[in-house]
MMTF fields as JSON, N, C-alpha, C and O atoms, coordinates in Angstrom:
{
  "mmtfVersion": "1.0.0",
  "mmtfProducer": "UNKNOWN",
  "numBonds": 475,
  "numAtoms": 476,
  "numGroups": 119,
  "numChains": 1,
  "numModels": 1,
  "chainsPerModel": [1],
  "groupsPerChain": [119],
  "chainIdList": ["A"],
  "bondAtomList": [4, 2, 8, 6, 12, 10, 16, 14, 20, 18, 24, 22, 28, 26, 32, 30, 36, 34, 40, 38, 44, 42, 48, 46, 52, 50, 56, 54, 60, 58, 64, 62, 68, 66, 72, 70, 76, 74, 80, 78, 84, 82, 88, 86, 92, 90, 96, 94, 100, 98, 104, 102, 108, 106, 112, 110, 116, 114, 120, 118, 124, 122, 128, 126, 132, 130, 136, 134, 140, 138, 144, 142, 148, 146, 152, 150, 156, 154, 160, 158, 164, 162, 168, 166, 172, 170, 176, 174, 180, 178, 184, 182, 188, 186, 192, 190, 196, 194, 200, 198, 204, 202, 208, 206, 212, 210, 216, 214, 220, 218, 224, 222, 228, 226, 232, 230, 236, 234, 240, 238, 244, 242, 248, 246, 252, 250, 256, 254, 260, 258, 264, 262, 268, 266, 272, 270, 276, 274, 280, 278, 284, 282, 288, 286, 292, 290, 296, 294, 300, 298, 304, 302, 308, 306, 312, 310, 316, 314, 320, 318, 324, 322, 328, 326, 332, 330, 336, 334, 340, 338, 344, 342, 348, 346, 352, 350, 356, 354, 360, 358, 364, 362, 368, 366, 372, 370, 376, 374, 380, 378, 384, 382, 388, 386, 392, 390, 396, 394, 400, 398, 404, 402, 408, 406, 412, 410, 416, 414, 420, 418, 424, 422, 428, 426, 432, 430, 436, 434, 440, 438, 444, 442, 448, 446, 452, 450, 456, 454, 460, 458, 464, 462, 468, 466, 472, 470],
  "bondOrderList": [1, 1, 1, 1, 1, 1, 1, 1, 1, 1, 1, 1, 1, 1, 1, 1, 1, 1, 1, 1, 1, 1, 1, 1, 1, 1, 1, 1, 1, 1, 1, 1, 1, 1, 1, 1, 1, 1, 1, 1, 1, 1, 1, 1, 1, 1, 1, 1, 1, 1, 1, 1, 1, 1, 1, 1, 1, 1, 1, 1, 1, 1, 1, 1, 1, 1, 1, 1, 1, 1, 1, 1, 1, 1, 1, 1, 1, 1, 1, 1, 1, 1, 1, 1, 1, 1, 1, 1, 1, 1, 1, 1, 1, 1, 1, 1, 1, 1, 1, 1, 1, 1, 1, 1, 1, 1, 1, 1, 1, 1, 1, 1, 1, 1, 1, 1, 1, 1],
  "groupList": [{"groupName": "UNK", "atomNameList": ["N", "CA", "C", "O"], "elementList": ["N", "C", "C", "O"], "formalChargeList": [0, 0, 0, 0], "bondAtomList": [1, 0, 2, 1, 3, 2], "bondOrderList": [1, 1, 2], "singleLetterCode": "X", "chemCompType": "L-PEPTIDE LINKING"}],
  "groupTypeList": [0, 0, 0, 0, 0, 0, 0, 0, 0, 0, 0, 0, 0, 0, 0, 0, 0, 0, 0, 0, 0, 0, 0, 0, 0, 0, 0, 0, 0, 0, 0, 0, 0, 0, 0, 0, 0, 0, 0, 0, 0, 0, 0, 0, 0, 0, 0, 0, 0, 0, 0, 0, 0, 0, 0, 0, 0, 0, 0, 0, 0, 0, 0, 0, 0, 0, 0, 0, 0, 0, 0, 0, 0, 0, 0, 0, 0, 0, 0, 0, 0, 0, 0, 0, 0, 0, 0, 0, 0, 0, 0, 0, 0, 0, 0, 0, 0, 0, 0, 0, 0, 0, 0, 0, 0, 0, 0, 0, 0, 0, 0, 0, 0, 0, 0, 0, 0, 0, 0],
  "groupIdList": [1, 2, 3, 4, 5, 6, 7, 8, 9, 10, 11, 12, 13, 14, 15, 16, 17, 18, 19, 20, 21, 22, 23, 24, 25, 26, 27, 28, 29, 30, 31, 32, 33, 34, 35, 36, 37, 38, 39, 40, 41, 42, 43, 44, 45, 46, 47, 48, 49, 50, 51, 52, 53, 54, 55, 56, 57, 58, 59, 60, 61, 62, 63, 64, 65, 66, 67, 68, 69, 70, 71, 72, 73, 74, 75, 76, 77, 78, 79, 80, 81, 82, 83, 84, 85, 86, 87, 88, 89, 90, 91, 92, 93, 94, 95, 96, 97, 98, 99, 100, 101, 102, 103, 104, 105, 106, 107, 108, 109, 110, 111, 112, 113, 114, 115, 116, 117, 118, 119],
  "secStructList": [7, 7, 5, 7, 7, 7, 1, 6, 6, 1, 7, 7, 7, 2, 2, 2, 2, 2, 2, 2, 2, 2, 7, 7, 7, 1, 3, 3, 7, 7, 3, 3, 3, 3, 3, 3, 6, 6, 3, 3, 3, 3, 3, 1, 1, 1, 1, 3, 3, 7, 7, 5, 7, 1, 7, 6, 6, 2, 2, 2, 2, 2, 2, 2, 2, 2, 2, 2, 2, 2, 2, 6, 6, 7, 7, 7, 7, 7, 7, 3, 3, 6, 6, 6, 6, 3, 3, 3, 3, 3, 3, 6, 6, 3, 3, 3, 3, 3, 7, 7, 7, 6, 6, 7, 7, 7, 7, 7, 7, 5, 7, 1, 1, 7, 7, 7, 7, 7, 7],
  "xCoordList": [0.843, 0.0, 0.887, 2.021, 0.363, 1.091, 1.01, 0.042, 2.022, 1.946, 0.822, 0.787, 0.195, -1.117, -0.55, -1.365, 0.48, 0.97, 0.718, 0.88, 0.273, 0.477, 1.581, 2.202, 2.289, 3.215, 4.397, 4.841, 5.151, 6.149, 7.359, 7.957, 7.428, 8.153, 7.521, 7.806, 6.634, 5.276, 4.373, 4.663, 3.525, 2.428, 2.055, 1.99, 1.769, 1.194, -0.36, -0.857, -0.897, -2.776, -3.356, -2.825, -4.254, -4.711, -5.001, -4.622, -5.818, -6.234, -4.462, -4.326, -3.506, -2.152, -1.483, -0.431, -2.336, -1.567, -2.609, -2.273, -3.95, -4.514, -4.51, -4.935, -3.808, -3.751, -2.654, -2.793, -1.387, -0.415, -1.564, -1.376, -2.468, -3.524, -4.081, -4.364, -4.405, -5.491, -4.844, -5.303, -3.321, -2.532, -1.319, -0.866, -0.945, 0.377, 1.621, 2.493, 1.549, 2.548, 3.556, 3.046, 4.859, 6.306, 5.976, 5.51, 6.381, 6.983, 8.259, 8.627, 9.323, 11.109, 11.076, 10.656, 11.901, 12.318, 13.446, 13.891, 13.881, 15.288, 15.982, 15.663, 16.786, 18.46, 18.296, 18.221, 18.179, 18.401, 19.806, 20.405, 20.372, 21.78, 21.994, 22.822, 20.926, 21.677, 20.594, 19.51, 20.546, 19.625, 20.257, 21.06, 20.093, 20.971, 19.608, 19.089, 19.324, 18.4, 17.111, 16.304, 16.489, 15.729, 15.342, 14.245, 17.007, 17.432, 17.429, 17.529, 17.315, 16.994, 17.829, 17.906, 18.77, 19.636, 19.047, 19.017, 18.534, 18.937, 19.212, 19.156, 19.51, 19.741, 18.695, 18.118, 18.489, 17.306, 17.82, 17.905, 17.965, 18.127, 19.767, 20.036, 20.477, 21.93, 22.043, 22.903, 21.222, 21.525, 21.308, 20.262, 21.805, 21.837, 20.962, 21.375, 19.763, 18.824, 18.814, 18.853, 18.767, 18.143, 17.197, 17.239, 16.121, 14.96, 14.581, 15.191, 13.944, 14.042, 12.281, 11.376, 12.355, 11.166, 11.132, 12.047, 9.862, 9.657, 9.69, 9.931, 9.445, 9.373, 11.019, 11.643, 11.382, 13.216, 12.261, 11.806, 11.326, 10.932, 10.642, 10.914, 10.022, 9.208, 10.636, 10.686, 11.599, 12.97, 13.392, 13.451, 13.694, 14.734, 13.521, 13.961, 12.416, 11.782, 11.72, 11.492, 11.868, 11.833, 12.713, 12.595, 13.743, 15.44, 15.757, 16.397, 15.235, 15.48, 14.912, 15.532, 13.557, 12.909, 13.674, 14.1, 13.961, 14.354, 15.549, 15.866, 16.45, 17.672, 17.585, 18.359, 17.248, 16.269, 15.838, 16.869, 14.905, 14.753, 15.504, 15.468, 16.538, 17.373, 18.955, 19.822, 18.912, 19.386, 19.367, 20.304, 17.887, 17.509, 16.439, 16.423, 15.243, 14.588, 13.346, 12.735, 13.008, 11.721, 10.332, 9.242, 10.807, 9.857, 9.499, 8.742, 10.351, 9.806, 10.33, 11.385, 10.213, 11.091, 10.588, 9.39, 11.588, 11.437, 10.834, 11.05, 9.819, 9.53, 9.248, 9.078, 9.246, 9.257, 8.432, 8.727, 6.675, 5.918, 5.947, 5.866, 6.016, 6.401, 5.084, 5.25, 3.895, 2.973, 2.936, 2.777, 3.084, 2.325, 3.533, 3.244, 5.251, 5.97, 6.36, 7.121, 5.998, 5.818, 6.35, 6.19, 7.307, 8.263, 7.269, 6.645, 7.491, 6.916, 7.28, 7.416, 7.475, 7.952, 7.125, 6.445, 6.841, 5.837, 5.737, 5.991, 5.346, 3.846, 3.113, 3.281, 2.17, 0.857, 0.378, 0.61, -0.562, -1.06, -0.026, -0.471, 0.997, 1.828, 2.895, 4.013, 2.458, 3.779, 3.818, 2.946, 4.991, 5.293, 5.207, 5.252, 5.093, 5.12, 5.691, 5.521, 6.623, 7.1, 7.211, 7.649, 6.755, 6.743, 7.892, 7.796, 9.022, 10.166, 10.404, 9.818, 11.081, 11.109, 12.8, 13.695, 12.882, 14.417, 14.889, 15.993, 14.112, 14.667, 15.18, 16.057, 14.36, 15.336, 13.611, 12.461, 14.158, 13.119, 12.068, 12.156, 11.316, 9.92, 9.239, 9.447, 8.402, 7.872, 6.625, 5.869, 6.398, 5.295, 4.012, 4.235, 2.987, 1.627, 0.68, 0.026, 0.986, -0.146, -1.281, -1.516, -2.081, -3.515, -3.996, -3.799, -4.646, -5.242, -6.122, -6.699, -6.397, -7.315, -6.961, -6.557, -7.188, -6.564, -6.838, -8.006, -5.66, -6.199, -7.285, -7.21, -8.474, -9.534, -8.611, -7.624, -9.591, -8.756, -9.568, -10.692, -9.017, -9.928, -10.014, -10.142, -9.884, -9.349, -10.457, -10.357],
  "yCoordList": [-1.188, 0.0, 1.25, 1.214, 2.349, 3.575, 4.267, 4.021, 5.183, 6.142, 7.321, 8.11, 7.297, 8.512, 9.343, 9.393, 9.88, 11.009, 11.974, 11.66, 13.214, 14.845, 15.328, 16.09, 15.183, 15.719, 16.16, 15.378, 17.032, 17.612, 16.254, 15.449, 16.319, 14.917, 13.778, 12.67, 14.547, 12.771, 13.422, 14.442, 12.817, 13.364, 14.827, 15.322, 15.689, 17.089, 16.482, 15.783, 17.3, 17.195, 17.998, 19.008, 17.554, 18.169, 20.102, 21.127, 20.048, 21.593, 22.329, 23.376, 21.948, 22.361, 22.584, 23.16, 22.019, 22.084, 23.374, 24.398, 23.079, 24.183, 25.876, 26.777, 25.964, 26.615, 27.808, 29.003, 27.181, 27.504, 28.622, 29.785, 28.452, 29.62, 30.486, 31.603, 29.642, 31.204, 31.732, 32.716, 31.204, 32.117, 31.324, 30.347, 31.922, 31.539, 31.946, 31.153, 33.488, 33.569, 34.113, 34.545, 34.196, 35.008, 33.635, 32.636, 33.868, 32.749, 32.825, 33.793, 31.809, 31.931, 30.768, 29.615, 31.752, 30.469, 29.52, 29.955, 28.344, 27.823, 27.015, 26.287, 27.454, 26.378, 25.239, 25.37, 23.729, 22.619, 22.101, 22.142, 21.494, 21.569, 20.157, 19.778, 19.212, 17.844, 16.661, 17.217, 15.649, 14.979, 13.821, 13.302, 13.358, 11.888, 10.936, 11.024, 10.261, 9.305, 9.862, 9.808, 10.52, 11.012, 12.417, 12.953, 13.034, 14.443, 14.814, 13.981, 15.989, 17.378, 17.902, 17.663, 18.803, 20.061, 21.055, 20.694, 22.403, 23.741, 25.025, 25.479, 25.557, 27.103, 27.872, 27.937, 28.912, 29.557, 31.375, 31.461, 32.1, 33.226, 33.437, 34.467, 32.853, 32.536, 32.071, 32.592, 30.909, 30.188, 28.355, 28.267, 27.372, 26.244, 25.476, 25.389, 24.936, 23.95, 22.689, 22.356, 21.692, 20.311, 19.694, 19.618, 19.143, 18.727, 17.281, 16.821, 16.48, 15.082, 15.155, 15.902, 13.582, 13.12, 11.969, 11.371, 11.233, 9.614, 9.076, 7.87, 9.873, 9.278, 9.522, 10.583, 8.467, 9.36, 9.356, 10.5, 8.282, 8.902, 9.887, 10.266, 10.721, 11.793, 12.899, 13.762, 12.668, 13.46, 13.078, 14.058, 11.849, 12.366, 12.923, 13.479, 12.641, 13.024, 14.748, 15.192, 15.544, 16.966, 17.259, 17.809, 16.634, 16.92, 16.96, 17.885, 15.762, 15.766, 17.02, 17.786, 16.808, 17.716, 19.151, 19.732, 19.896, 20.829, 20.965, 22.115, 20.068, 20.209, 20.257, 21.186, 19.959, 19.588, 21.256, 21.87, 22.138, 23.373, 24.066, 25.134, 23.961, 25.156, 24.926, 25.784, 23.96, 24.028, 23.998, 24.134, 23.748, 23.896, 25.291, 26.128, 25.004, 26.494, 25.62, 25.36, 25.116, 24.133, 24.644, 24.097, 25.863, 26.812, 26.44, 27.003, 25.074, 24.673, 25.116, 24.49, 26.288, 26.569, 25.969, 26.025, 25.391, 25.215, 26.637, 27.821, 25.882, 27.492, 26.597, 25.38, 27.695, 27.749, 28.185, 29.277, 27.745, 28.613, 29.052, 28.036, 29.975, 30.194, 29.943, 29.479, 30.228, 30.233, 28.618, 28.244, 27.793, 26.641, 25.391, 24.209, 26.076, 25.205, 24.314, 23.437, 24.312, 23.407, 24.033, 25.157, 22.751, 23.288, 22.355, 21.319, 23.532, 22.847, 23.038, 24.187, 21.708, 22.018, 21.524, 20.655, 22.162, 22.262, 23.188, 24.334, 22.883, 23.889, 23.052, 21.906, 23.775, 23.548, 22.949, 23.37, 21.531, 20.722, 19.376, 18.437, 19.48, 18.357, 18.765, 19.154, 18.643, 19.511, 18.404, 17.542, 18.496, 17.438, 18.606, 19.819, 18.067, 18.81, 17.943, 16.724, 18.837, 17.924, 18.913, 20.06, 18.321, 18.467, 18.173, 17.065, 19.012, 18.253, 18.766, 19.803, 18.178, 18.187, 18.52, 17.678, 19.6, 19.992, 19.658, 20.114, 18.691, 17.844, 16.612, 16.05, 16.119, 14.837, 13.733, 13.964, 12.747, 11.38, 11.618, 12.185, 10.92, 11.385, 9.372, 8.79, 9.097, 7.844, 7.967, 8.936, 6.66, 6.879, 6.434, 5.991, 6.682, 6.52, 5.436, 5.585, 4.339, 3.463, 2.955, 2.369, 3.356, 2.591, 1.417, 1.422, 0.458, -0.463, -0.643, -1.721, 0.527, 0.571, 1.998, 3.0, 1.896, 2.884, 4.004, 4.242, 5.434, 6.725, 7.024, 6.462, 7.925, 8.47, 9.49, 10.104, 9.41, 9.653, 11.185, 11.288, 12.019, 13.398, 14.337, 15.527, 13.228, 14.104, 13.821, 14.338],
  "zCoordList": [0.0, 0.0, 0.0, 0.479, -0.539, -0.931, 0.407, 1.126, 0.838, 1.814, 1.649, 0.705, 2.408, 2.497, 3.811, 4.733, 4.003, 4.833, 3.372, 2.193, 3.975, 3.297, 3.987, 3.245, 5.48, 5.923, 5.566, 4.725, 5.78, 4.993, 4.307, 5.02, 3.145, 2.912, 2.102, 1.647, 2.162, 1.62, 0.403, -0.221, 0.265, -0.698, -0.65, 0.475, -1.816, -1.676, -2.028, -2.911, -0.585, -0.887, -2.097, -2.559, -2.454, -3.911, -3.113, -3.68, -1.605, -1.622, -1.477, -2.111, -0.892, -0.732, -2.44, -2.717, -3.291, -5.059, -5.387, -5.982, -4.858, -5.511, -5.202, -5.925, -3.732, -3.103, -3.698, -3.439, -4.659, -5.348, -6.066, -5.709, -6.82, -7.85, -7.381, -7.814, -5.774, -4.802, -4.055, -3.476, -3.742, -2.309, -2.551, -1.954, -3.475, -4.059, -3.101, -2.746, -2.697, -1.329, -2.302, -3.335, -2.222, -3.188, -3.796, -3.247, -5.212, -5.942, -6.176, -6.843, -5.687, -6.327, -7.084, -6.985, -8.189, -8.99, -8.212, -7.15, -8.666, -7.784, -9.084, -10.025, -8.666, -9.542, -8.91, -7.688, -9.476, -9.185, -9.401, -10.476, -8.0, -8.462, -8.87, -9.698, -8.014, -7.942, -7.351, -7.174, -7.097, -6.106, -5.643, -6.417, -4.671, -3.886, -3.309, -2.196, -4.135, -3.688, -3.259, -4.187, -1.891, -1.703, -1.501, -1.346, -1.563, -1.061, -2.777, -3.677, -2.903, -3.893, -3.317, -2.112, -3.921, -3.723, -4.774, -5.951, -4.385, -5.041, -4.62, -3.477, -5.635, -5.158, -5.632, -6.718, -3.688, -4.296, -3.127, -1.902, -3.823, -3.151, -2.787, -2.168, -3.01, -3.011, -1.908, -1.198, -1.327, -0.372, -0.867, -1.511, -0.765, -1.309, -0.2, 0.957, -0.594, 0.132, -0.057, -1.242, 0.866, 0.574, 1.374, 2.602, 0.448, 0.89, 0.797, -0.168, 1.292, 1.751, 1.323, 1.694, 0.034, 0.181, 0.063, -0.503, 0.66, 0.735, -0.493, -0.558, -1.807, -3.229, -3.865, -3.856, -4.292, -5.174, -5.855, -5.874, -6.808, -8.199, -8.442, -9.581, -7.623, -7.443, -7.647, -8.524, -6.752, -6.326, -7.824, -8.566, -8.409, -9.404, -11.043, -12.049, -10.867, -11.946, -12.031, -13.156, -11.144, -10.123, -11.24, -12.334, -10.502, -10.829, -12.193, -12.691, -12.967, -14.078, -15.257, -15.993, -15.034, -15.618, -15.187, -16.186, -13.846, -13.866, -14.212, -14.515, -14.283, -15.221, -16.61, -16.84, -17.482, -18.816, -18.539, -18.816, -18.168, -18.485, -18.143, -18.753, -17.102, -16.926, -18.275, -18.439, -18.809, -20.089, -21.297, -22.084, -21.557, -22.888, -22.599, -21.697, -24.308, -24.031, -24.136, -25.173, -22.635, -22.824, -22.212, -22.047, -21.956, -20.797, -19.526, -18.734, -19.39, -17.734, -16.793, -16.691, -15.498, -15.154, -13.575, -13.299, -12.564, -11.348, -10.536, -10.796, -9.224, -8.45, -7.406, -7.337, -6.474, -4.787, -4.371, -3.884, -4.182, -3.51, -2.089, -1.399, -1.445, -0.139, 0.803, 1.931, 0.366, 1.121, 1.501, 2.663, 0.493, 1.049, 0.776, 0.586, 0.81, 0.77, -0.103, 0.304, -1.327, -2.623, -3.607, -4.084, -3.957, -5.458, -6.212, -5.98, -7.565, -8.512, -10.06, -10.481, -11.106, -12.405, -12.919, -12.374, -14.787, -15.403, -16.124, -15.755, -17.297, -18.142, -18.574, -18.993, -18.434, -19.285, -17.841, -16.708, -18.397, -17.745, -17.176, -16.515, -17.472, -16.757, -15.776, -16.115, -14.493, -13.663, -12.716, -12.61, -11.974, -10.812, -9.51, -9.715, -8.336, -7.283, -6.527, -6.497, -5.692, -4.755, -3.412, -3.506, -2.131, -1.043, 0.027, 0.553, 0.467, 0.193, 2.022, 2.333, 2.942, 4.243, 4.738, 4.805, 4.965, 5.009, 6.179, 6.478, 7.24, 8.295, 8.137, 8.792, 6.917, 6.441, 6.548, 6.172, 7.131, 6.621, 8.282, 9.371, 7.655, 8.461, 7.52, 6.456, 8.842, 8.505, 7.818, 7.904, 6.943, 5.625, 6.964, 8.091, 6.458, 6.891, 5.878, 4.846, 6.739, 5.712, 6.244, 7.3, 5.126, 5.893, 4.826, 3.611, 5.573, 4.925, 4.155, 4.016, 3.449, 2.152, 1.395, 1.984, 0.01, -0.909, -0.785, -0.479, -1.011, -0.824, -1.726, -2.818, -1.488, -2.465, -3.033, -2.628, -4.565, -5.697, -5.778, -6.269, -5.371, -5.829, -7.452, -7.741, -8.13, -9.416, -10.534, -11.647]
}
């Protein structure tokens, strides 16, 4: 069974994604420098961050894609919403979000029947 934590580190809740459109908060863009398994490295404000999530796929798909736009001209650019803590890459309709925990690993939450699908 999949982890159903929203907690910092784990899944972003659909109202915490939508929240990015109604109370977006500063948006920063960030330099992706690198990723190590579950950790993300970037630069954002000329200070270098790393953030910890329960998914690498999630971590290196981030990574990849934001490396992929910060060197070609693909218009995807990485951002930092401040209000609600969530980096996110993308245009259009296909973006990844990742919820990333700059304390490090935090335990998954499983329950015995599947998360509802709000989409």
């Amino acid at each position: 069974m999949p982890c159903t934590s929203y907690a910092p580190g784990h899944s972003v809740h659909y109202i915490q994604a939508g929240l990015t459109a109604r109370r977006p908060g500063e948006i920063k863009q960030i330099h992706v420098l690198g990723y190590e398994g579950n950790w993300l490295i970037y630069e954002m404000d000329g200070a270098v961050h790393r953030v910890w999530n329960h998914d690498p796929e999630v971590v290196r798909e981030f990574h990849d894609r934001a490396v992929a736009g910060q060197s070609s001209n693909t218009g995807e650019i990485a951002l930092y919403f401040t209000s609600v803590k969530l980096l996110r890459i993308g245009r259009g309709g296909w973006t990844v979000d990742l919820y990333g925990d700059p304390d490090g690993p935090s335990e998954c939450h499983i329950t015995d029947h599947p998360p509802l699908n709000y989409i």
